[in-house]
N, C-alpha and C positions, 0 to 999 in steps of 0.2 A: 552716910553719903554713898551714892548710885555710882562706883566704877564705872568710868568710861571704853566703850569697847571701842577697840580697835583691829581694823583689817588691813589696812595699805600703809607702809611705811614709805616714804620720801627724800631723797637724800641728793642734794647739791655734789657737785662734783670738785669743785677748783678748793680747797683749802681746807676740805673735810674728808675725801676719799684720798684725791692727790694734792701736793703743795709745789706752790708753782713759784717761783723766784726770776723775775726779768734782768735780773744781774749776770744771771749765765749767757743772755744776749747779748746783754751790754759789754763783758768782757771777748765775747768772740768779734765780736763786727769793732771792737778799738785796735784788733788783732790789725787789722786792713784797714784803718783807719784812724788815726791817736783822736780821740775826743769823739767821735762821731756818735758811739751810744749813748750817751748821754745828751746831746742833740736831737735822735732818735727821741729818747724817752722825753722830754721838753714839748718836743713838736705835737708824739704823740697824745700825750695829757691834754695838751690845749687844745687840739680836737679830735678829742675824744668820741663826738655825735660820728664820726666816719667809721672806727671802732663799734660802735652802738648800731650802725646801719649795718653793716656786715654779718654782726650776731643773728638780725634780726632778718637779714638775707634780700635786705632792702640793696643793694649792691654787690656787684657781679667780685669774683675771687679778682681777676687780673683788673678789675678796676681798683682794688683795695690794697693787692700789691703794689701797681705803678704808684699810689701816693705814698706808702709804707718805701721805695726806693728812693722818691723823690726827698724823703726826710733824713734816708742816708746817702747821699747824695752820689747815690748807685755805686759805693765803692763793694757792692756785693750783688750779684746776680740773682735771681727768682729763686731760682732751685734752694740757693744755698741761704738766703732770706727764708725760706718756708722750714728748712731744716733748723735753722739756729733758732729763730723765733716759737718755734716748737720743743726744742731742747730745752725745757724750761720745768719740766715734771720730776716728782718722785713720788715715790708712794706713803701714804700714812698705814699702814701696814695695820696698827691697832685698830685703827677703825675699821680698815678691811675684813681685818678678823672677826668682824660681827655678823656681817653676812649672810655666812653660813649660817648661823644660827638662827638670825632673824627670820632668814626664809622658810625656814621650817613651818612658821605658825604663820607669815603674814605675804601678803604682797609686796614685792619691791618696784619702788619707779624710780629711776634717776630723772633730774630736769635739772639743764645746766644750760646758763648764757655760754655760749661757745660759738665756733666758729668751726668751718669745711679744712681749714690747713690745719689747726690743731687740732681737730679728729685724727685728718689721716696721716700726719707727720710726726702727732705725739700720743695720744691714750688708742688710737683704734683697736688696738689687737693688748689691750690687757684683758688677761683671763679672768680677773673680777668682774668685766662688767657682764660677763653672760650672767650672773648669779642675777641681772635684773628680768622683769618682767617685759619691761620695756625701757628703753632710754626716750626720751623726751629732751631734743636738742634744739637749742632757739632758731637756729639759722633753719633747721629742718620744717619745726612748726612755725615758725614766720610769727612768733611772739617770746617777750622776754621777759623775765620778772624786773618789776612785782608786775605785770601788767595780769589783770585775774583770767584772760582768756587760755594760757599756758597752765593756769591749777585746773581751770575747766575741763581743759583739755584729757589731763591725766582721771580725773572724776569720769568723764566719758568712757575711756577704756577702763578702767578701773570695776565701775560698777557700781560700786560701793556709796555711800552718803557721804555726804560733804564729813561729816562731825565724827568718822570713822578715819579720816586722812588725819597722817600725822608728817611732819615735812620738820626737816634737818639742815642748816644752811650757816652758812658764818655771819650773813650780810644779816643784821637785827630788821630791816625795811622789808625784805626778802621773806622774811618771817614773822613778821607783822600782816603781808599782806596776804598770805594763804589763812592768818586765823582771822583777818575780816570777813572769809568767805567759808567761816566756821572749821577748817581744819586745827587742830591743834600741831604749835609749834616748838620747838628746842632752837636757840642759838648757840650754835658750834663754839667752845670755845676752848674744848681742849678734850681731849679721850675719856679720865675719869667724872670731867663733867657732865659729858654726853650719859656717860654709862649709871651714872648717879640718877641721871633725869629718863632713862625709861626702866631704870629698876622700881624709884618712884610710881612709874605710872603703869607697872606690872606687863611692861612690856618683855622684862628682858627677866 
């Protein structure tokens, strides 16, 4: 059997690099309000497409606020909305810890559904992400997974052949749809699984 070569590694951001928990919202904004985050979160979920349009930068920052205030029924100002709603990270440390090393031999690209307020109010300035090539962020490139123009995209800079891309993600659909477009994929689903799946594939 013909080992597969690989040049560019790919790695999701929200629940592989950092873990993100919307409870630490919900408990600051009940702070100023008994019940309200979970209101919040209720409203939020059901539509969700305003969330999706924001990612995708189909919609302006203070348009996606005013509704995100309108759901807490502005018992908290902008500022402090963008802060608490972003206080929501921590680091997966082990997975970080790969990094390093990966870089050594391969390309790094992150590509993450994200948004302009959690950039700058929560991951902007962690020191992991220089260790990328590039970051690939939806709201940036105006597409989101799985949609295949955002794996294109990275292919574009990248260089490299589709079947050389290998992409790291939690969401199984998410990585499903970069191996339709011939990358090979890992679903995230815990550190020593990850690390089991490119020891496997002599990645690591």
């Amino acid at each position: 059997m013909i080992k597969r070569k690989f040049s560019v590694v790919v790695f999701d951001l929200g629940q592989v690099l950092v873990r993100f928990d919307y409870k630490y919202f919900v408990e600051k904004v009940n702070k100023h309000k008994a019940g309200i985050g979970e209101q919040f979160l209720e409203l939020y979920k059901n539509n969700y497409h305003i969330h999706r349009d924001f990612e995708k930068g189909k919609i302006s920052e203070k348009d996606f606020i005013a509704s995100m205030l309108n759901y807490l029924d502005h018992a908290i100002d902008e500022e402090t909305f963008c802060r608490y709603w972003s206080d929501i990270f921590s680091f997966n440390d082990n997975v970080i810890a790969l990094l390093p090393e990966l870089k050594k031999h391969y390309k790094l690209y992150l590509v993450s559904n994200t948004n302009s307020i959690h950039k700058r109010y929560g991951y902007q300035d962690y020191e992991f992400l220089k260790l990328f090539d590039q970051l690939f962020l939806s709201h940036e490139v105006k597409f989101v997974k799985p949609e295949e123009e955002i794996y294109r995209i990275v292919e574009n800079a990248s260089g490299f052949p589709s079947k050389e891309h290998i992409f790291i993600d939690d969401i199984l659909e998410y990585v499903d749809a970069a191996k339709s477009i011939g990358w090979d994929g890992i679903q995230f689903v815990g550190y020593d699984d990850l690390v089991n799946n490119l020891m496997i594939r002599n990645i690591l």
